[in-house]
C-alpha positions in Angstrom: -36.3 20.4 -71.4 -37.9 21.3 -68.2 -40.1 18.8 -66.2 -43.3 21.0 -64.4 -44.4 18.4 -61.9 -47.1 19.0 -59.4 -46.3 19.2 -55.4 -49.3 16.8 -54.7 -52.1 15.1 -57.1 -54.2 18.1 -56.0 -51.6 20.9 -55.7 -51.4 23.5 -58.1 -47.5 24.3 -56.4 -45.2 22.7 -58.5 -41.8 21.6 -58.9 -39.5 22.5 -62.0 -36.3 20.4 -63.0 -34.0 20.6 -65.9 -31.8 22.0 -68.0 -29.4 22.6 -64.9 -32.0 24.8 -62.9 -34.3 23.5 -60.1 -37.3 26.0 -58.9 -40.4 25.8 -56.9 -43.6 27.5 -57.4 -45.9 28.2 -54.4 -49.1 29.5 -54.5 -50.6 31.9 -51.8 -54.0 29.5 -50.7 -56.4 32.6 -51.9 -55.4 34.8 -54.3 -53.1 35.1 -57.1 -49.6 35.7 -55.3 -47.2 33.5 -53.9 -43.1 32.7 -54.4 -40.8 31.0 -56.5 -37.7 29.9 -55.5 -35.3 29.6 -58.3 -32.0 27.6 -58.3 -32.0 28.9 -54.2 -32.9 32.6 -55.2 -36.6 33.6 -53.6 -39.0 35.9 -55.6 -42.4 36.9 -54.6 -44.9 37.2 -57.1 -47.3 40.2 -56.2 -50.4 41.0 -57.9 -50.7 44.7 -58.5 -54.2 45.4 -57.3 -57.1 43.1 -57.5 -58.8 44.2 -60.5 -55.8 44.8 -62.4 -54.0 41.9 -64.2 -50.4 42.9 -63.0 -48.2 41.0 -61.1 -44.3 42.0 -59.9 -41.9 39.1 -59.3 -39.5 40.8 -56.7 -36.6 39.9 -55.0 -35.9 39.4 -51.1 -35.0 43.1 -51.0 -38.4 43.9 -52.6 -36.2 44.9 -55.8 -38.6 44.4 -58.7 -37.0 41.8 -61.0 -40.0 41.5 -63.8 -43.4 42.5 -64.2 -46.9 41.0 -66.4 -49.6 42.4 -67.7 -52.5 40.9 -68.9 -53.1 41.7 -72.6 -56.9 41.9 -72.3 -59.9 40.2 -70.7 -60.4 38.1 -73.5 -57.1 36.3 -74.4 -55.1 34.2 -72.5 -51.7 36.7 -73.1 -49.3 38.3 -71.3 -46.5 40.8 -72.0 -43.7 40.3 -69.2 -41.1 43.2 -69.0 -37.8 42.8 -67.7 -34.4 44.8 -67.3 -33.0 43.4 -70.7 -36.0 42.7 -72.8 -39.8 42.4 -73.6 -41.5 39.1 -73.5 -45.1 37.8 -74.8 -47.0 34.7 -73.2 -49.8 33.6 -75.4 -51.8 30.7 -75.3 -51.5 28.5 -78.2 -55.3 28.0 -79.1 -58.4 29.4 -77.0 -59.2 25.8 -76.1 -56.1 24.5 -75.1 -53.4 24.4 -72.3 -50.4 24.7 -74.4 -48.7 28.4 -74.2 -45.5 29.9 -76.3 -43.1 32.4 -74.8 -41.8 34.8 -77.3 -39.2 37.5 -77.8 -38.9 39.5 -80.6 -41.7 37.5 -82.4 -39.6 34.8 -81.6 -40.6 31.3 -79.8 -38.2 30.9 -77.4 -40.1 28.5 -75.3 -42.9 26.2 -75.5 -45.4 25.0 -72.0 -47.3 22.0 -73.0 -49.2 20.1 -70.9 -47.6 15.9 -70.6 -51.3 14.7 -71.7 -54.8 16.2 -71.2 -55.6 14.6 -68.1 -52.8 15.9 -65.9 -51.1 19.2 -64.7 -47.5 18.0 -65.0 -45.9 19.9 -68.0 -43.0 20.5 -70.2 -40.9 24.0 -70.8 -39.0 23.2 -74.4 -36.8 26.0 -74.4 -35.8 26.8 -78.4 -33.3 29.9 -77.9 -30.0 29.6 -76.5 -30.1 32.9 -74.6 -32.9 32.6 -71.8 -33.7 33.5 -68.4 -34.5 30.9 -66.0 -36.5 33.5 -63.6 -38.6 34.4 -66.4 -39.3 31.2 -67.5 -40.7 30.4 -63.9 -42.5 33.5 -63.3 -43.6 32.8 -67.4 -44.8 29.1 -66.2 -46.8 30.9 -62.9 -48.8 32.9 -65.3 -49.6 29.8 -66.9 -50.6 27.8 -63.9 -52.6 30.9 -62.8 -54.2 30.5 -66.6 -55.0 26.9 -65.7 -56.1 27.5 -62.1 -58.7 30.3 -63.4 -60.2 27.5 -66.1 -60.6 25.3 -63.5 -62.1 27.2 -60.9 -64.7 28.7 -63.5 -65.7 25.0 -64.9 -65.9 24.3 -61.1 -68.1 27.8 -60.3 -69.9 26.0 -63.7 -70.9 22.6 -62.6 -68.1 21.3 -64.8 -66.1 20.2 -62.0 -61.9 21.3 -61.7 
């Protein structure tokens, strides 16, 4: 299992620990890039264009490692491409914060949130043959998920 903890009580940069990997997640202040920094390896995650629901996660050398594009406006899923293989990030329910990572049609990992009232998180992985990088730049798509919900319940009134 993979602990998701949060840098601060107010941070959406988080820190993720287990399974043998450590990896940070560091969002730009505005907009929806940043890094990760996995087991000591740096990616940047660029988005592909304002309007476009595409992000890159690239390597020092600018070397595209992954990329993820939004399914639609509607649904909270991502397909996420990489050298080996083809990836889906769905949310679990249209209300929750719980997301599934598949492969194949396969579950290989599950995001859920520890409890409702906090951003620290779990990654259950399910398959024996995973990517750690993925994983991470699976769980930034998430937190961007979660970071979106709360910034419009915010723009709403609701508070974030």
């Amino acid at each position: 299992m993979i602990r998701c903890k949060p840098k601060g009580i107010c941070s959406w940069d988080f820190h993720l620990d287990g399974d043998g990997h450590l990896a940070t997640l560091n969002f730009n202040w505005a907009g929806e890039q940043g890094e990760i920094t996995e087991d000591g390896t740096r990616f940047e995650v660029r988005k592909q264009g304002v309007f476009s629901g595409h992000w890159t996660l690239d390597d020092d050398a600018g070397k595209q490692t992954a990329s993820a594009q939004k399914s639609n406006a509607f649904t909270q899923t991502f397909e996420i491409q990489d050298h080996n293989d083809n990836h889906v990030l769905r949310a679990e329910s249209a209300f929750g914060r719980s997301f599934r990572i598949e492969r194949s049609g396969d579950v290989i990992a599950s995001v859920c949130p520890v409890h409702a009232f906090t951003r620290r998180a779990t990654i259950e992985v399910r398959d024996q043959k995973w990517d750690f990088p993925i994983i991470c730049f699976a769980f930034w798509l998430v937190v961007l998920a979660w970071r979106r919900a709360a910034s419009s319940r915010a723009a709403a009134g609701g508070g974030g």
